[in-house]
C-alpha positions as CSV (number, residue, x, y, z in Angstrom):
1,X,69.7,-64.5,-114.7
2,X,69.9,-67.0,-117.7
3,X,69.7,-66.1,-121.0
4,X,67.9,-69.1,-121.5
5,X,65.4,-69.5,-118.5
6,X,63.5,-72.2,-120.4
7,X,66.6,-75.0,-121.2
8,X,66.0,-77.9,-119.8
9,X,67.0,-81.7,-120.8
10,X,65.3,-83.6,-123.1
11,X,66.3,-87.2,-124.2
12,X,70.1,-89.0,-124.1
13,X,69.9,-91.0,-126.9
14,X,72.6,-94.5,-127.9
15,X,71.3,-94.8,-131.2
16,X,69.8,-92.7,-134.3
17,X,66.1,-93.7,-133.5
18,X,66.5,-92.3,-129.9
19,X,67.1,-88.5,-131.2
20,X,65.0,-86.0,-131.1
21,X,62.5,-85.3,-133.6
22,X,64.6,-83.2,-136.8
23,X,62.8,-79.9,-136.5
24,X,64.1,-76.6,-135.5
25,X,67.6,-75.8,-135.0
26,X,70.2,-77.3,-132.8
27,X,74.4,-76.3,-132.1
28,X,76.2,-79.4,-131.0
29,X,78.6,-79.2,-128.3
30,X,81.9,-81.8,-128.4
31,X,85.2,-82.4,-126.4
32,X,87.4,-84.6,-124.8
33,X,86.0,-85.9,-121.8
34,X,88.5,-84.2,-119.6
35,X,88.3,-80.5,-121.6
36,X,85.4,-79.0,-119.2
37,X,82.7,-79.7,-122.1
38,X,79.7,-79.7,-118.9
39,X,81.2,-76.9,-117.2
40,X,81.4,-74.7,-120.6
41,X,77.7,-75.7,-121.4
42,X,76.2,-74.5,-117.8
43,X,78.4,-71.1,-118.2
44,X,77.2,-70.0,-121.6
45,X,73.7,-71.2,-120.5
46,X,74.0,-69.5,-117.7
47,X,72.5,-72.7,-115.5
48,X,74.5,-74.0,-112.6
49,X,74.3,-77.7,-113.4
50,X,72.0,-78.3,-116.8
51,X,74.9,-80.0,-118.1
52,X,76.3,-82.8,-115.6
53,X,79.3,-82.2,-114.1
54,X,82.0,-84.7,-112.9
55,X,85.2,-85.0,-111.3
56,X,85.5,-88.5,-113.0
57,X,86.1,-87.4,-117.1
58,X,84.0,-89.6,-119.2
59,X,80.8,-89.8,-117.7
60,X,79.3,-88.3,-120.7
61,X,78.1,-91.5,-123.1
62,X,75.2,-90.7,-125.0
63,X,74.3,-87.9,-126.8
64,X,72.4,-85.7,-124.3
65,X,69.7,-83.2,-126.1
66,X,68.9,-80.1,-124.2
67,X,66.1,-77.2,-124.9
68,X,67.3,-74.1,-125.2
69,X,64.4,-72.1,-126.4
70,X,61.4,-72.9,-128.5
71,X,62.5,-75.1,-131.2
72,X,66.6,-74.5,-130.5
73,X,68.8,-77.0,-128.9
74,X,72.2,-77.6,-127.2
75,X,73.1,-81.0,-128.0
76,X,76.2,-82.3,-125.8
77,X,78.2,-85.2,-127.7
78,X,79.7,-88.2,-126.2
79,X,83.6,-87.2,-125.2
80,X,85.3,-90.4,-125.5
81,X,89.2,-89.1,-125.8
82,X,89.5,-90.1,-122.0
83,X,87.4,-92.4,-120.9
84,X,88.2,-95.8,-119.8
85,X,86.3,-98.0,-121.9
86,X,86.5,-100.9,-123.9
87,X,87.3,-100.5,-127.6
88,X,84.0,-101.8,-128.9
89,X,82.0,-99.3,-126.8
90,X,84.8,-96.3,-128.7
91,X,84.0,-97.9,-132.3
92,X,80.0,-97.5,-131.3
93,X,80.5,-93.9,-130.3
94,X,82.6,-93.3,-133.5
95,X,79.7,-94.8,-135.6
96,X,77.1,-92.9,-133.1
97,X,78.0,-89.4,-134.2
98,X,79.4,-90.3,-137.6
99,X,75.5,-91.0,-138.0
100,X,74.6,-88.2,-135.7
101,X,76.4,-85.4,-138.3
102,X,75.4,-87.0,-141.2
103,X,72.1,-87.0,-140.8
104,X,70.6,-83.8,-138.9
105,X,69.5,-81.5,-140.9
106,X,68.8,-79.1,-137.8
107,X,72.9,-79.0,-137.2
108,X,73.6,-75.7,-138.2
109,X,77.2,-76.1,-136.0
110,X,80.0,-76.9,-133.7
111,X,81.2,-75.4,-130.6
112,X,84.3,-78.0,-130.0
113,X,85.7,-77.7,-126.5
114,X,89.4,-78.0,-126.2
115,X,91.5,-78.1,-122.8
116,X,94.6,-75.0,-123.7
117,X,96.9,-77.1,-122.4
118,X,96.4,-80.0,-124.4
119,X,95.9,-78.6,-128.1
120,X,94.2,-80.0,-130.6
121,X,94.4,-83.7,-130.1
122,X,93.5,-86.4,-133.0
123,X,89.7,-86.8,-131.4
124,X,89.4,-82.8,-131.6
125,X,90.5,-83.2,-135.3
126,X,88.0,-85.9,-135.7
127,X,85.5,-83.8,-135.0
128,X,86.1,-80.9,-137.5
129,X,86.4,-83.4,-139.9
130,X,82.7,-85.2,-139.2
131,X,81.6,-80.8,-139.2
132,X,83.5,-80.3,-142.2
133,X,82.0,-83.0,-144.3
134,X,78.7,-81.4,-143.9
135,X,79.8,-77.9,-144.4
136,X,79.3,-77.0,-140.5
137,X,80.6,-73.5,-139.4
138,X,83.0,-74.7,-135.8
139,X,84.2,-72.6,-133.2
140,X,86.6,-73.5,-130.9
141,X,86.7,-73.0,-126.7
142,X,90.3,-73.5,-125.6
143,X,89.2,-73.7,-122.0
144,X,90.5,-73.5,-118.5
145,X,92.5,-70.6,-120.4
146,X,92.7,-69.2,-116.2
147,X,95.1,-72.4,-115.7
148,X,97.9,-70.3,-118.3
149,X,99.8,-66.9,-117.7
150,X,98.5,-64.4,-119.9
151,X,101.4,-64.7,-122.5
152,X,101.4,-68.4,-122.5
153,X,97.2,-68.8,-123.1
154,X,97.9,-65.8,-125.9
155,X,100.4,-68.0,-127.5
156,X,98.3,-71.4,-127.4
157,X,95.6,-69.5,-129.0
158,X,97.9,-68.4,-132.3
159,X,99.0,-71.3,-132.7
160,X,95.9,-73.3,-133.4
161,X,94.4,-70.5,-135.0
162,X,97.4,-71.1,-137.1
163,X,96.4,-74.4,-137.6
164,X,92.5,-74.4,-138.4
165,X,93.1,-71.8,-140.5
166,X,89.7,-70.5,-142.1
167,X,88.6,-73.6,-141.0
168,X,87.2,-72.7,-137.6
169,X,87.0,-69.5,-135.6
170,X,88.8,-69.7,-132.0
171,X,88.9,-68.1,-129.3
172,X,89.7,-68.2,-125.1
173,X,87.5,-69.4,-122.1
174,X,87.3,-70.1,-118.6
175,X,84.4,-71.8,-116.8
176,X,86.1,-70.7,-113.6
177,X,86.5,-66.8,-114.4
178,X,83.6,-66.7,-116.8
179,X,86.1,-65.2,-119.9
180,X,84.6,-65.5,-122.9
181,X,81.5,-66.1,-121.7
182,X,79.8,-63.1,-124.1
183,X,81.5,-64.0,-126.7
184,X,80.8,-67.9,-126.7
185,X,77.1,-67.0,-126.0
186,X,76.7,-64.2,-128.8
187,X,78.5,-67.5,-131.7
188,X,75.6,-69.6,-130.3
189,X,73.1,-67.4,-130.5
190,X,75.0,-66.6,-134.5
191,X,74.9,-70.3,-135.3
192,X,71.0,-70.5,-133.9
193,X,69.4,-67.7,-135.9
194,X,71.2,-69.2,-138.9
195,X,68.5,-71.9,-139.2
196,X,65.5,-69.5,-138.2
């Protein structure tokens, strides 16, 4: 049973007149195309395939808005780190969600989706910057966490709490095994009711 029987999808929007009206309260969702941002999405919400999933990374390109609730939303951000496209379609996306963070006054935060194995990458550490510069609370999802021995995913996740620092709270997930399902689902539910 979902948590949130009622999400459904809204509006994919390529430029700031196509979003969703400002009101309510809304958690943005970000990631390299290829860190299981879709698959993350339908496991905290608890609904199979509310978030598109592909076996080609990339396919998300517009900022996809998605009811959670009455008033609260899940929006899912372009994840351009992978995809294979041409540079002036990269320097629109940039601009898209420099625009999208600057001016939602909803945002109230950032789950950022990153793949264990990979780390934090530059475009992960672009996002925390476009949070950071208006004072969003980020969590971080280093996903696929099944793909690592215990040790090994226990070590990945010191070392970029060591690195965010106070920054960002972090912690381990699998789409596949469903761990840290609770725990991702109770921050959302935190970063919701902290604009109700």
């Amino acid at each position: 049973m979902s948590h949130y029987p009622e999400a459904q999808f809204m509006t994919s929007a390529n430029a700031r007149k196509q979003f969703v009206p400002d009101i309510g309260v809304e958690v943005a969702v970000a990631g390299r195309s290829n860190a299981g941002k879709s698959s993350a999405i339908n496991v905290i919400v608890n609904r199979r395939q509310l978030a598109r999933t592909s076996k080609m990374p990339g396919r998300t390109r517009l900022i996809n808005f998605f009811s959670l609730r009455n008033g609260q939303r899940l929006v899912d951000l372009p994840g351009y780190g992978f995809a294979r496209v041409a540079d002036s379609m990269r320097e629109h996306w940039g601009e898209l969600l420099a625009e999208y963070f600057r001016s939602r006054q909803t945002l109230s935060g950032l789950l950022l989706i990153v793949d264990i194995r990979r780390q934090l990458k530059d475009y992960d550490r672009q996002m925390m910057a476009f949070a950071e510069d208006v004072d969003l609370p980020i969590h971080i999802l280093l996903t696929k966490a099944d793909k690592l021995k215990k040790g090994q995913a226990s070590r990945a996740l010191l070392e970029v709490r060591k690195e965010v620092g106070e920054r960002a709270t972090v912690q381990l997930f699998s789409a596949l095994t469903k761990e840290g399902e609770k725990e991702a689902r109770e921050v959302l539910e935190r970063l919701l009711a902290s604009r109700t």
